[in-house]
C-alpha positions in Angstrom: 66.2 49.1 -112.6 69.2 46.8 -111.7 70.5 46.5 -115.2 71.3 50.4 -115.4 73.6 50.5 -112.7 76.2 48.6 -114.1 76.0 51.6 -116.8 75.6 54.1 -115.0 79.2 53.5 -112.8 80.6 52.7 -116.2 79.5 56.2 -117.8 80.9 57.7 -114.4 84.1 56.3 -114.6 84.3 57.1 -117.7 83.8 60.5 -117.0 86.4 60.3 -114.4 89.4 59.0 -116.5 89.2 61.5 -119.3 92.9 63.0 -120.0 93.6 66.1 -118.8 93.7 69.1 -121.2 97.5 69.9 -122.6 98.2 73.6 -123.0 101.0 75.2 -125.2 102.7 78.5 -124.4 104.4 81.1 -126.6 106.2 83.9 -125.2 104.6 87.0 -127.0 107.1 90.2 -127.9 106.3 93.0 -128.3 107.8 93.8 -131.7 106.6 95.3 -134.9 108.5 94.4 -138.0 110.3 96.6 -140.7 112.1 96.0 -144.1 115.2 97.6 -144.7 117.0 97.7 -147.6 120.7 95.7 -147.5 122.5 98.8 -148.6 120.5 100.2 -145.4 121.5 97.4 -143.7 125.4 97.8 -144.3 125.5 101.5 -142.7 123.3 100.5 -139.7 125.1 99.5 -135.9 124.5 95.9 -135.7 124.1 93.5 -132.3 124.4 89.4 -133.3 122.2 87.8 -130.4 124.6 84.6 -130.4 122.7 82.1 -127.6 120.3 81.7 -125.1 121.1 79.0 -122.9 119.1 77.6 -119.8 119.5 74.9 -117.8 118.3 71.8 -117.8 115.5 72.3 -115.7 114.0 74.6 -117.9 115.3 73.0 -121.2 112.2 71.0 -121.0 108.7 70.9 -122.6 107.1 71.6 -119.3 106.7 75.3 -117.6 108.1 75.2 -113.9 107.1 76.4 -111.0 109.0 76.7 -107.5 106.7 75.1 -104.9 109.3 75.7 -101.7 112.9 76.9 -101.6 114.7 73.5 -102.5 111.4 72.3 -104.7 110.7 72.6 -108.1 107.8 71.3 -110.6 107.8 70.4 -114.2 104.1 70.9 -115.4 103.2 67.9 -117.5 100.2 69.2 -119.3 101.2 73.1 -119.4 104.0 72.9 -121.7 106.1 75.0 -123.7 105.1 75.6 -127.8 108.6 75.3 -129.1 112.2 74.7 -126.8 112.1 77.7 -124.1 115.9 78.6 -125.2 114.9 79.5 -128.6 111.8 81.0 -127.6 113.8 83.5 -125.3 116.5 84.6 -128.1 113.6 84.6 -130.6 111.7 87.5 -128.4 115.3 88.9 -127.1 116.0 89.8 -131.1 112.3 91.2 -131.3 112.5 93.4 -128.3 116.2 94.4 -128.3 114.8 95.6 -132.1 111.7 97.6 -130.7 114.3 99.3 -128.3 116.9 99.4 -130.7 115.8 102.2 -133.3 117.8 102.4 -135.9 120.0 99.2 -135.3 120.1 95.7 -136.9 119.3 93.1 -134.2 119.3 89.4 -135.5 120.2 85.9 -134.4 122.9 85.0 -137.0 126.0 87.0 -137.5 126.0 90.1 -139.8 129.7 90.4 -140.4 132.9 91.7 -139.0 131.9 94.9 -136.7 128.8 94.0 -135.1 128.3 93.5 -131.4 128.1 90.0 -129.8 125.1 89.4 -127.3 125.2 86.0 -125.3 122.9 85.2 -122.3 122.8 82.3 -119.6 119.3 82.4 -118.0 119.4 80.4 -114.9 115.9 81.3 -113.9 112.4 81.4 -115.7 109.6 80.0 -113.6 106.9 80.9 -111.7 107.3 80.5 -108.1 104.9 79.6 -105.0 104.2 83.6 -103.6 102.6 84.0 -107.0 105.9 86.1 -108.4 107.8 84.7 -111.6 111.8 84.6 -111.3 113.8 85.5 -113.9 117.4 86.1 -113.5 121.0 84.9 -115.2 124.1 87.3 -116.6 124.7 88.6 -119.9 128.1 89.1 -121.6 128.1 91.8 -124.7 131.3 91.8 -126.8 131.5 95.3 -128.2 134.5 97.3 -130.1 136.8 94.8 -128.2 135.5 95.4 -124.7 133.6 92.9 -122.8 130.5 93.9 -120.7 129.6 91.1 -118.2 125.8 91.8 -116.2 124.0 89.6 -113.9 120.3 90.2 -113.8 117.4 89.3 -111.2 114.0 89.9 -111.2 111.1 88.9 -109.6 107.9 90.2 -110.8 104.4 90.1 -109.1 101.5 87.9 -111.1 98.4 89.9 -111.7 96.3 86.7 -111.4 96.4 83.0 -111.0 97.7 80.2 -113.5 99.7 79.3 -116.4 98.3 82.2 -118.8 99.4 85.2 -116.1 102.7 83.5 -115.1 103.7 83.2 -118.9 102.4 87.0 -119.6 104.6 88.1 -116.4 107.7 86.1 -117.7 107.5 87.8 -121.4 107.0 91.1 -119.6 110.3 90.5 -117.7 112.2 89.4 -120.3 111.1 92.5 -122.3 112.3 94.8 -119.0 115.6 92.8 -119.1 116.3 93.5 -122.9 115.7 97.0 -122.6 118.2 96.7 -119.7 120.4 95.3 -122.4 119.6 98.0 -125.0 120.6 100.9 -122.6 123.8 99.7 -122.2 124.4 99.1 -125.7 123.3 102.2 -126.4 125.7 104.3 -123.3 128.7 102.2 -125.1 128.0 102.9 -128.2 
């Protein structure tokens, strides 16, 4: 009987020191794709989604999440799928597109009379009253003019955990491009 013991607290700390599980997230949009033909393309209104940029808080692997006023977390094991500034203009190009009938949204430049769409996201995290934050100012260069917009928004989770908070964020950030959209559209 003596002889299994030492086993038996090996198999339990064994069991104990197994690496927690690492999860990937991918913001999903909302977008359904169309081919148009380039002599289509040359006729349509055009918007060039130039940069996302975030901070470096965020320009990490790791989602964050606001714990107190001054603190802020950088999960280690709930990570992003691919860099969280690409991820955004990759789903801004989508969405603008979905709310953009009719227009050619991309993330390279189309040529000389398209629109110029830049963003600074200074916030894209979860936060400690179970609300994600997302807010920052976009500048849209069109016909010459410049149209400068801040943006805040802070959006109740449904439930608990990395899955919901990541859902609420994508939802957000679709709110915010249609945001965008209407004003491209009322200067158009």
């Amino acid at each position: 009987m003596m002889k299994w013991i030492p086993i038996a607290l090996a198999l339990m700390l064994a069991g104990c020191s197994s690496t927690p599980e690492m999860n990937y997230y991918q913001l999903p949009s909302a977008s359904k794709s169309t081919v148009v033909s380039s002599r289509e393309d040359a006729s349509r209104p055009a918007v060039w989604v130039e940069h996302v940029s975030v901070p470096d808080y965020l320009a990490g692997n790791g989602v964050v999440f606001q714990r107190s006023d001054v603190q802020y977390v950088i999960a280690s094991n709930n990570l992003w799928a691919s860099p969280l500034d690409q991820q955004l203009q990759q789903t801004l190009v989508a969405n603008l597109g979905e709310a953009l009938p009719g227009w050619l949204v991309s993330a390279s430049p189309l040529g000389q009379s398209q629109d110029k769409l830049n963003v600074n996201v200074t916030g894209f995290h979860g936060r400690y009253d179970g609300h994600a934050v997302i807010s920052g100012d976009w500048i849209l260069e069109h016909q010459g003019q410049i149209i400068k917009r801040s943006f805040s928004l802070t959006l109740p989770q449904n439930k608990d955990g990395y899955d919901a908070l990541v859902k609420t964020l994508a939802a957000g950030w679709q709110q915010e491009a249609q945001v965008i959209a209407n004003s491209i559209l009322s200067n158009n």
